[in-house]
C-alpha positions in Angstrom: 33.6 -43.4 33.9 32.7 -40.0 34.8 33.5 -38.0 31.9 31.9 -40.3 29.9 28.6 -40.1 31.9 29.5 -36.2 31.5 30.1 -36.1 28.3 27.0 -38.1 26.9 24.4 -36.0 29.3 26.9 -32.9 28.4 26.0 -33.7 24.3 22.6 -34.3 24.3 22.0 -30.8 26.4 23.8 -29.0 24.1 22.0 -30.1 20.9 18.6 -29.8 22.1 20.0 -25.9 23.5 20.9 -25.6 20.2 17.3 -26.6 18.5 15.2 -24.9 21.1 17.7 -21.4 20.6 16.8 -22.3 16.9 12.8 -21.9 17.8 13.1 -18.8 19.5 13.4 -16.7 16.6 11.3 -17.3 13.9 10.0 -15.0 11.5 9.3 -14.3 7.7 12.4 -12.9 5.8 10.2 -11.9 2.9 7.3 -11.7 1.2 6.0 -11.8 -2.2 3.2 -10.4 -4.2 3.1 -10.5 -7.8 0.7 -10.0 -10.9 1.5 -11.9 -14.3 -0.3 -10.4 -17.4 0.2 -13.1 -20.1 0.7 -12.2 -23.8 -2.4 -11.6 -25.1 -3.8 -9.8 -28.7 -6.9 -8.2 -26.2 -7.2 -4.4 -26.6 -7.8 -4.0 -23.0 -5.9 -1.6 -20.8 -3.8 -3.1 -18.5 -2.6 -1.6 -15.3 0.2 -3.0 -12.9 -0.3 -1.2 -9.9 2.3 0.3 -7.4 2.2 -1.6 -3.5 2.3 0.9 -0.9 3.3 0.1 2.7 3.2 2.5 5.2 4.6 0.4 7.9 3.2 0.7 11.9 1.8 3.8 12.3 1.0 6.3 15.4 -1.6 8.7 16.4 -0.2 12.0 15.3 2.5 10.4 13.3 2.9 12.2 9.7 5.2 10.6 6.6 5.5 10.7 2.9 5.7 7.9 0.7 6.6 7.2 -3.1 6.0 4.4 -5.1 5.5 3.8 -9.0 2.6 2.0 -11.0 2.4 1.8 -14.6 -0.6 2.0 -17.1 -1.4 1.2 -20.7 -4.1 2.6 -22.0 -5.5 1.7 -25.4 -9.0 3.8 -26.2 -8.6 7.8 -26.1 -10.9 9.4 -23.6 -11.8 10.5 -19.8 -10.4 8.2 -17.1 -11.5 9.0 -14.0 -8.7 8.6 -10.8 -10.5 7.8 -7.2 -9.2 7.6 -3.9 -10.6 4.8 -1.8 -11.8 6.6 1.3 -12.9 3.6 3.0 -9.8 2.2 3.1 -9.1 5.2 5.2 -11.6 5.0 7.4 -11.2 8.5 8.4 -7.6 7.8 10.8 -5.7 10.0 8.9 -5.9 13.9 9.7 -5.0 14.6 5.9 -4.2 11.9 3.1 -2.8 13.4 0.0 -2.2 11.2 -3.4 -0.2 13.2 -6.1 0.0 11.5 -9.2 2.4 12.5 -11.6 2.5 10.7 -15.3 3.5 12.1 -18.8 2.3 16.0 -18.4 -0.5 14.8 -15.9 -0.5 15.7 -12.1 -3.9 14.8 -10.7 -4.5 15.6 -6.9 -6.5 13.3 -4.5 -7.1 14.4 -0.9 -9.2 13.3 2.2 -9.4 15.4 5.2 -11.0 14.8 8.1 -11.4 17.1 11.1 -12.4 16.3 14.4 -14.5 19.3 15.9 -16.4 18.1 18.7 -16.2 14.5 18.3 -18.1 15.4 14.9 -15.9 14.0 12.2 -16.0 16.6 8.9 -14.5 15.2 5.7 -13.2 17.8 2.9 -12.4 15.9 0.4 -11.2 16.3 -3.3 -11.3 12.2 -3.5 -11.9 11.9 -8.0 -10.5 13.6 -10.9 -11.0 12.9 -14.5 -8.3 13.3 -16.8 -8.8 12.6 -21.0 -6.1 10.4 -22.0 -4.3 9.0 -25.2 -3.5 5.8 -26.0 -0.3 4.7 -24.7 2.0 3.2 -21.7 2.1 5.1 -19.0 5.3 5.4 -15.6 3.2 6.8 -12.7 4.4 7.8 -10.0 2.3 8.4 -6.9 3.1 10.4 -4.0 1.8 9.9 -0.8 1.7 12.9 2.1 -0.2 11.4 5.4 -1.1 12.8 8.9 -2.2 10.3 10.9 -5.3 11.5 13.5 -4.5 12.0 17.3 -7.9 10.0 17.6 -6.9 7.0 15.3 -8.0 3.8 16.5 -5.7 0.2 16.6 -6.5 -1.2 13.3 -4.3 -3.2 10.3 -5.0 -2.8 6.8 -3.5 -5.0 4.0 -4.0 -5.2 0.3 -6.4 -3.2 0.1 -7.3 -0.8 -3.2 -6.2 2.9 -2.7 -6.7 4.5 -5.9 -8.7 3.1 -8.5 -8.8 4.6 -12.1 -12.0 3.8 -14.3 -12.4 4.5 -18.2 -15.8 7.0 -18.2 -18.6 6.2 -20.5 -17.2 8.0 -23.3 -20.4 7.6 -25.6 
C-alpha cells in the first residue's frame, strides 16, 4: 500500500516539477519586422530600408556595424541623405554613417563633446547627392563611440537616416 501511496504523490510531484521548470524560462526566440510593397504601376520611389541593431550598449563602449538597404529611384535629381540626430540624443561621443551605393559614398557624422558639462555638437548630419533613375544596393556603415556620460535609455524602431527628393524645380 505504500508504494502505491508513493507512487501516486511521487507522479503528480514530478509533473507539476516538470510544468513549473517549464515556466521558468520563457523568452522570445525571434522576432519579425517586415515591409510588403505590392505591385503597383506608381512612379514613386520606393525604399526598403536596412534594420540596424546595436544590441546593449555601455558608456565608453565603441563598435562598428554594417547593414544593407536598397533604393529605387525613378525622377533624376538632388536627394538629400540626413542623419536623425534626435534619435541620438547626443549619448554617442562620435556616430559616423558611411553610405556606399553605385559610385556614391556620402558621409554623415554627429559629434558631441563634453567640455565642462557644455555639450558641443560638430556635426556633418545632411548631404545632397544628384541621382539617376534606377535601383539602388546600399550599404551603410556604421562607426559608434558611445559617451562616458551616456544615460540608461532604449531606443527601437526609430528612423536613423532619412533620404528626401529636393525641390528640383
Amino acid at each position: 500500500m505504500s508504494k502505491i501511496w508513493l507512487i501516486g504523490i511521487f507522479i503528480p510531484l514530478t509533473l507539476l516539477g516538470i510544468a513549473a521548470a517549464g515556466t521558468i524560462f520563457s523568452g522570445s526566440l525571434a522576432n519579425v519586422s517586415y515591409i510588403i510593397h505590392g505591385n503597383s504601376n506608381t512612379s514613386s520611389d520606393t525604399i526598403l530600408p536596412a534594420n540596424i541593431n546595436l544590441g546593449n550598449l555601455t558608456a565608453g563602449q565603441s563598435g562598428n556595424y554594417s547593414a544593407v538597404a536598397s533604393m529605387e529611384i525613378h525622377s533624376p535629381g538632388y536627394y538629400k541623405f540626413e542623419l536623425n540626430n534626435d534619435v541620438l540624443k547626443g549619448e554617442f561621443s562620435n556616430f559616423t554613417a558611411v553610405i556606399k551605393f553605385a559610385n556614391y559614398t556620402v558621409i554623415l557624422t554627429s559629434d558631441h563633446n563634453n567640455n565642462n558639462d557644455h555639450h558641443k555638437a560638430d556635426s556633418h548630419d545632411e548631404e545632397k547627392v544628384y541621382l539617376q533613375p534606377g535601383n539602388y544596393s546600399v550599404t551603410i556603415y556604421i562607426y559608434y563611440q558611445v559617451s562616458n556620460y551616456a544615460h540608461s535609455m532604449t531606443v527601437n524602431g526609430s528612423t536613423l537616416i532619412t533620404v528626401n527628393e529636393e525641390d528640383n524645380s
